[in-house]
C-alpha positions as CSV (number, residue, x, y, z in Angstrom):
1,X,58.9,30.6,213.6
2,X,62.2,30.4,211.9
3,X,65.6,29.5,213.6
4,X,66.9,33.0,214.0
5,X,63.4,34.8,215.1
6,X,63.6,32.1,218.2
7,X,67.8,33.4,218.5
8,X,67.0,37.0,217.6
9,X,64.4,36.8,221.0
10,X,66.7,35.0,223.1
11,X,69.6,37.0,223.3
12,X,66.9,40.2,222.9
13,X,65.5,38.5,226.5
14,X,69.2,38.0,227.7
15,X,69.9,41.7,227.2
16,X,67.0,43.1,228.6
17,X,67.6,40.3,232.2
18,X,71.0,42.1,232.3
19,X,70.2,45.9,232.2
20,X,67.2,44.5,235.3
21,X,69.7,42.8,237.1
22,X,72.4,46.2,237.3
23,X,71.5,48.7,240.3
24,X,70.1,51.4,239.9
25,X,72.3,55.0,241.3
26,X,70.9,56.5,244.6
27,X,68.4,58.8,244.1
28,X,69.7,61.9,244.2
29,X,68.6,65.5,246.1
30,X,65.7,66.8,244.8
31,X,63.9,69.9,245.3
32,X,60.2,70.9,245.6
33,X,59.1,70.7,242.8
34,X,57.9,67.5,240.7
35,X,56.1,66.5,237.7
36,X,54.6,63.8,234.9
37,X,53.5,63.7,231.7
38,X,52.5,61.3,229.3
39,X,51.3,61.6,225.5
40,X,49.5,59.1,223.6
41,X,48.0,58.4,220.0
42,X,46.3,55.6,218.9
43,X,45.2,55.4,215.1
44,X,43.5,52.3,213.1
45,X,42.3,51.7,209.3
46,X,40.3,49.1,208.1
47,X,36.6,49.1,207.8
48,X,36.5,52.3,209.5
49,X,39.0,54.8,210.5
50,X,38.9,56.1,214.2
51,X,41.8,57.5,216.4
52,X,42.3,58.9,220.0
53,X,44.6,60.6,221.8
54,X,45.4,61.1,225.4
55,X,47.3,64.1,227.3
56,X,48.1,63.7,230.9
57,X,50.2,66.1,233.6
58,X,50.8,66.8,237.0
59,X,52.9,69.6,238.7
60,X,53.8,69.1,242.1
61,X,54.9,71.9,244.6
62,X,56.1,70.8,248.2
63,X,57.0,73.3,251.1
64,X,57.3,72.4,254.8
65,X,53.5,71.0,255.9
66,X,52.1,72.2,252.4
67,X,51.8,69.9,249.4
68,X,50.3,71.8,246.3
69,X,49.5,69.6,243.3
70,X,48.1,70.9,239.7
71,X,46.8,67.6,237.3
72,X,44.9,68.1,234.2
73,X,43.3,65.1,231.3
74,X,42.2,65.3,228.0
75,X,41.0,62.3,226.0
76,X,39.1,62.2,222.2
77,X,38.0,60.0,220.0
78,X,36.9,59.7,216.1
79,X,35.7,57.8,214.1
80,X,35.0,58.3,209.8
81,X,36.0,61.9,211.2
82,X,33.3,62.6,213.4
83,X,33.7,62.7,217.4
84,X,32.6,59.7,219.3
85,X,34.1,60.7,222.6
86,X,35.8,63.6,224.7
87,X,36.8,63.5,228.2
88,X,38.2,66.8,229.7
89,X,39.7,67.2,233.8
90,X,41.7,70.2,235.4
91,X,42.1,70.3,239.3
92,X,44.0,71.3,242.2
């Protein structure tokens, strides 16, 4: 590893303690409703070619005693084109 990779990293790690170290602001009012979602690809070449992708969300709804959540999945997979996996989930 050359001289300035090993300087490059150090001051990258310095930089990154820093923004940890600095409070984060007080959460502020929020209202019933709340939510995620996350999106993923993965693709390789070599050998073979596969991919896969993910898809993730959830909805939340809250009023008094009541907590309503909506979540759904989906997750494939190919490889040399042709599908090797699918996973599929909705629910409330």
């Amino acid at each position: 590893m050359k001289l300035r990779d090993i300087g490059v990293m150090a001051l990258f790690c310095a930089l990154a303690g820093t923004a940890i170290a600095h409070d984060e602001a007080p959460p502020e009012e929020s209202g019933p409703w709340s939510g995620n979602l996350a999106l993923g690809y993965l693709a390789s070449q070599g050998n073979t070619d596969s991919s896969s992708g993910t898809f993730e969300f959830r909805v939340g709804y809250d009023q008094n005693a009541w907590h309503h959540a909506l979540a759904g999945r989906a997750f494939g997979s190919s490889e040399e084109g042709n599908t090797t996996a699918e996973n599929y989930k909705l629910g409330w």
